[in-house]
C-alpha positions in Angstrom: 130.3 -90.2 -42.0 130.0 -87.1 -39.1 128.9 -89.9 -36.9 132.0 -91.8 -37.3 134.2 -88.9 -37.1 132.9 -87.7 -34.0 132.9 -91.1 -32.5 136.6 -91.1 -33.9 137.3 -87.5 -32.0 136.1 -88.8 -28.8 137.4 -91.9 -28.8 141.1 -89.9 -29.6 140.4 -87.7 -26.3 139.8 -90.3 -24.1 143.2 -91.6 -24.4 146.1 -90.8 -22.5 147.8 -87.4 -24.2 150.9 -89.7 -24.7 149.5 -92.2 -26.9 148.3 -89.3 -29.5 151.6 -89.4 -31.3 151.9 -92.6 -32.7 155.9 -92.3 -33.6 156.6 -92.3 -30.0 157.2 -95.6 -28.5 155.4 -95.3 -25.7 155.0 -98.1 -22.6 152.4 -98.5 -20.1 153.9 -99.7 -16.3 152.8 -102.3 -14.4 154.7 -101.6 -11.3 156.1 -98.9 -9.7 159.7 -98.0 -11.2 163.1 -98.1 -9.5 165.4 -96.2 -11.4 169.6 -95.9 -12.3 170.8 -93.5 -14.5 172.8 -95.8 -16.8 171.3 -99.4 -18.1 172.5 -101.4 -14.9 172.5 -102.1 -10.9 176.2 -100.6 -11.5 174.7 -97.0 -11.2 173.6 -94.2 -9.4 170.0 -94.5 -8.3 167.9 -90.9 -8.9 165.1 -93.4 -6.8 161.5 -94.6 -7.5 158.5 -93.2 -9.5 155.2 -93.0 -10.7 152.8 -95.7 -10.3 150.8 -98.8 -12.4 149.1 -97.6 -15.4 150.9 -94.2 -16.2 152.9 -94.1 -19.3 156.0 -93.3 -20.1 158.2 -92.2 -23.1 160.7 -95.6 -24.3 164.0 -93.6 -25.9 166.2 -96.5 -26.2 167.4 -100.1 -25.0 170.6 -101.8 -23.8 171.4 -105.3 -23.0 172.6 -105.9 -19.7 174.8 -109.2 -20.3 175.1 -109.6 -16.7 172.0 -110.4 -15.9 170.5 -110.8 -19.2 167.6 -108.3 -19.4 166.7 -105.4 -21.5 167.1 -102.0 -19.8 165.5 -98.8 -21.1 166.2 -95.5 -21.3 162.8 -93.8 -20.3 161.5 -90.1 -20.1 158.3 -88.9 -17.7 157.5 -86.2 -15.5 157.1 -86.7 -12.1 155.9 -84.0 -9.9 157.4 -81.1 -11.2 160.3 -82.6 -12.0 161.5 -84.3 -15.7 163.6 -87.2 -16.0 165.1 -89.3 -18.6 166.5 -92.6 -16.5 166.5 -96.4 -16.6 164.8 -99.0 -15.6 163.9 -103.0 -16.2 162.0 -103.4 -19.2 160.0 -105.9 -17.5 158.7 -103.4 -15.7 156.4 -102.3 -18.4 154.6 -103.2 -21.5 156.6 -102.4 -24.4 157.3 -103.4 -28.1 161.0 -103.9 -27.4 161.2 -104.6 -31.7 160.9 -100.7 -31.8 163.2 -99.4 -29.3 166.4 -98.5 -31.4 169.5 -100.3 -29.3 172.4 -97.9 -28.0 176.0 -97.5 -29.3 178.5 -95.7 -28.3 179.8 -92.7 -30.1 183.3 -92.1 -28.9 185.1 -90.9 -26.2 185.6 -87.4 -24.7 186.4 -85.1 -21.5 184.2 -82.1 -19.7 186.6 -79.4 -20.0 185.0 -76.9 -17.7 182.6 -77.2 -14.5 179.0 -78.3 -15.9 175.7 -78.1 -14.2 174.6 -81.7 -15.5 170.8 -82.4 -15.7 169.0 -86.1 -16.2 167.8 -85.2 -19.6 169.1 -83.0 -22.6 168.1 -79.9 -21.5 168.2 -77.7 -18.3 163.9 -78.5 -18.0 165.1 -81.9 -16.2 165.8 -82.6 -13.1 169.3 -81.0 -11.6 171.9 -83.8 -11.3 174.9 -81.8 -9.7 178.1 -80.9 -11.6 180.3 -82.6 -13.5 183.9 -81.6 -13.2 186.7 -80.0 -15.6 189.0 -82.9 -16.3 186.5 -85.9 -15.9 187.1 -88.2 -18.9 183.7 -89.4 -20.2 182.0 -91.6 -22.8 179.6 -90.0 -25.1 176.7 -91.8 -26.1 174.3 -89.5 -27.5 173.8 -86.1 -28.7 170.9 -83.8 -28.6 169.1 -80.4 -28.3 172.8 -79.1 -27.6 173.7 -81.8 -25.1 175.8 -84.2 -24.5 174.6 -87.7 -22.6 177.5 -89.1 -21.0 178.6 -92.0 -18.7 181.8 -91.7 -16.3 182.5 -93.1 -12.8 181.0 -91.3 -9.9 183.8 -90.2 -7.2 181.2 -89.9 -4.7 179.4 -93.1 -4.9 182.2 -95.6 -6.7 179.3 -96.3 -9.1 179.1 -95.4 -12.8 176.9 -92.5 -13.5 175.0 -90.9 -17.0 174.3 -87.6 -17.3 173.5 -84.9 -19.5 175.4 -81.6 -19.8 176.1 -78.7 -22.7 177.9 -80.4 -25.5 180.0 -76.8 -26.1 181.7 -77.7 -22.7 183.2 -81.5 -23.9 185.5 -81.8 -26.2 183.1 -84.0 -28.2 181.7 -80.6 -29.8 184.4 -80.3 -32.0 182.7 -83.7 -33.9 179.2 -83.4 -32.5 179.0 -79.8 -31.2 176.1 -79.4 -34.8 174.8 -83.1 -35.5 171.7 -85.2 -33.6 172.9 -88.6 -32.7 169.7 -89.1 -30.5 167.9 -92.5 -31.4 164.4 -91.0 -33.0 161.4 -92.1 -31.9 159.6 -95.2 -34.2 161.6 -98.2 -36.3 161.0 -95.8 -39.3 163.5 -93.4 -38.2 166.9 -96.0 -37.3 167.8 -95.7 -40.5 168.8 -92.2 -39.5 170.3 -93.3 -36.3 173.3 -95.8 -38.0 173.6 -93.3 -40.7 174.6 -91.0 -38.4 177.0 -93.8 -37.0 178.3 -94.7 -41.0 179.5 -90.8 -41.5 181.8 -91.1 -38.3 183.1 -93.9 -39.6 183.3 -92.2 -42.9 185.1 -89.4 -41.5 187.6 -92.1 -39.8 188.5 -93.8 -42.5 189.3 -90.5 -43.9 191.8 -89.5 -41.5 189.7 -86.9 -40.0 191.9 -85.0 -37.2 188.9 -83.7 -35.3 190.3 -83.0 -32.0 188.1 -85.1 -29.8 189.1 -86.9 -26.9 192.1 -87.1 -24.2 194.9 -89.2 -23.8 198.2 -90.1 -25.0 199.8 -92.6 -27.5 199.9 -92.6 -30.8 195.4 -90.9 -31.0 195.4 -88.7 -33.8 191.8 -87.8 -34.0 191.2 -90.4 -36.7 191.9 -94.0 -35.0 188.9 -95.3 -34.6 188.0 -99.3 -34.4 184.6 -100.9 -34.0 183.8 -103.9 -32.1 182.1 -106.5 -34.8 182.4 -109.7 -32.4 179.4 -110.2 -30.2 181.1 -109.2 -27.1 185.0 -109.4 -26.2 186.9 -108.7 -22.6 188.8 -105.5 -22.4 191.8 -106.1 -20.6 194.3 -104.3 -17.9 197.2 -104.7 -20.1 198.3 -105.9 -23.8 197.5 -109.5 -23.9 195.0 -112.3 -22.7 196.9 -112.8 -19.5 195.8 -109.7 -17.8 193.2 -109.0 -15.5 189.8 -108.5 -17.1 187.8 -104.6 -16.6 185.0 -104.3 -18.6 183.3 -105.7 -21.7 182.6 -104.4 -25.1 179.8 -105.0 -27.4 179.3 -105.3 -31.1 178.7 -102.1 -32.9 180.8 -100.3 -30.3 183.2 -97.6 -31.0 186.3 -96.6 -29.7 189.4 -94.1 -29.7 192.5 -95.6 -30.1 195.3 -93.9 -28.0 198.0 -96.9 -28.4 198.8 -100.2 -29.6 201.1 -103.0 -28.7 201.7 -106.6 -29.8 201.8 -109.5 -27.0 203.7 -112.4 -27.2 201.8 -114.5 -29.4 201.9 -112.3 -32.3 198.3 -110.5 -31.4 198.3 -106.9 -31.9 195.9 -105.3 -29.0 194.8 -101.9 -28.9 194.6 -99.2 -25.9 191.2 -98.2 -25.5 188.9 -96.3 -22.8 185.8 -97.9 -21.7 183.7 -96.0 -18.7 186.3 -93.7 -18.6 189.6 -96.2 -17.9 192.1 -96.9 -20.0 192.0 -100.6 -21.0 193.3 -102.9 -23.8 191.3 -104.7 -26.5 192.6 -107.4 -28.4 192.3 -106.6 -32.4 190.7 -109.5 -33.1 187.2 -108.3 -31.9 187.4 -105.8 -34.0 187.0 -105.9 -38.3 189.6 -104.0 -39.5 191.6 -102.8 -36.7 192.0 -99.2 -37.7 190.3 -96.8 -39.5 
């Protein structure tokens, strides 16, 4: 029995440290990985890292229905440097059954200048500042910080970052909770709880202050998007131009509404941090 604990002990050191915590979903590389800082050619590129055979940290997944692959949302060290980026899947080995897929929370806006770092904490790697007045979408929360996505002036491509949740107006909903996907399928059940009490709180008629904008938001109007994917729109109706999709599971602030032509009411949303319009059909009850 020492025998085979010993052999046990050894066998445990000669491991990579990472794969001693068996919640973590971890992911061993078979290539070198290019990086963006959202799940998507469509962002900012923080560049290219590590090398075959390290291992990194998987934190969460998103389908890119443009060119149908799996991006994920990875964290490593590199250098003296931390990051928490994206990359192709297929640019690893990983159980993808395991990697909790993201949703987004709601919307919001940075209300003062933020030092804005590629991981929730000031430990990661320095991504600039974000700027009072830019309107944001909030994806996840935790360790005190906010991870959002908005479009960069500077490079005309969408950027994710994180920053101090106290400066967005999202703390006034988020400012105390964890809405970070937790490492191992055991834990997702915590993840769409967390998602079930907002909309809990909606349905309620909340009037948690979150968000900018104008129409008829209250704090409360909230839809989700239960159709596999729908078109949001420029304008009120199926004959405008389209700007950007949304996915089921998807939740949104609703700051107007309007019914076209046909009898179809549409709502105003923000998606990437433009105002667009959604028809009410993709969603399952229209309003909270």
């Amino acid at each position: 029995m020492k025998k085979l604990t010993a052999m046990l002990l050894v066998l445990c050191l000669l491991l990579p440290c990472s794969l001693a915590f068996a919640d973590h979903v971890q992911a061993r590389l078979n290539q070198r990985i290019a990086t963006r800082t959202g799940p998507g050619t469509g962002y900012t590129e923080p560049g290219t890292f590590l090398s075959a055979g390290s291992y990194v940290t998987v934190i969460s997944k998103k389908w890119d229905r443009t060119n149908e692959i799996w991006w994920v949302q990875v964290d490593f060290t590199s250098g003296s440097r931390r990051y928490r980026v994206y990359t192709g899947s297929w640019r690893m080995n990983v159980d993808l059954s395991r990697v909790p897929e993201e949703l987004i929370l709601r919307d919001c806006e940075v209300q003062y200048n933020t030092p804005a770092y590629a991981g929730p904490g000031s430990n990661y790697a320095s991504m600039g500042t974000v700027y009072a007045g830019t309107r944001a979408t909030l994806y996840q929360v935790h360790n005190g910080y906010a991870q959002i996505e908005f479009r960069d002036s500077g490079s005309g491509l969408m950027k994710r970052v994180w920053l101090d949740i106290g400066n967005t107006t999202a703390r006034k909903d988020y400012g105390n909770t964890e809405t970070f996907p937790q490492y191992g399928s055991a834990n997702y059940a915590g993840w769409y709880t967390t998602l079930q009490e907002v909309y809990d709180r909606n349905r309620s008629g909340s009037t948690g202050g979150g968000g900018t904008g104008g129409g008829n938001h209250g704090g409360g109007w909230q839809v989700r998007i239960t159709s596999t994917s729908g078109n949001a729109r420029s304008g009120p109706g199926a004959n405008y131009s389209h700007v950007a999709y949304v996915n089921n599971g998807e939740i949104y602030t609703v700051y107007d509404t309007a019914v076209a032509s046909n009898g179809v009411t549409w709502f105003k949303i923000m998606v990437y941090g433009q105002y667009c319009w959604i028809s009410s059909g993709l969603t399952n009850t229209g309003k909270y």
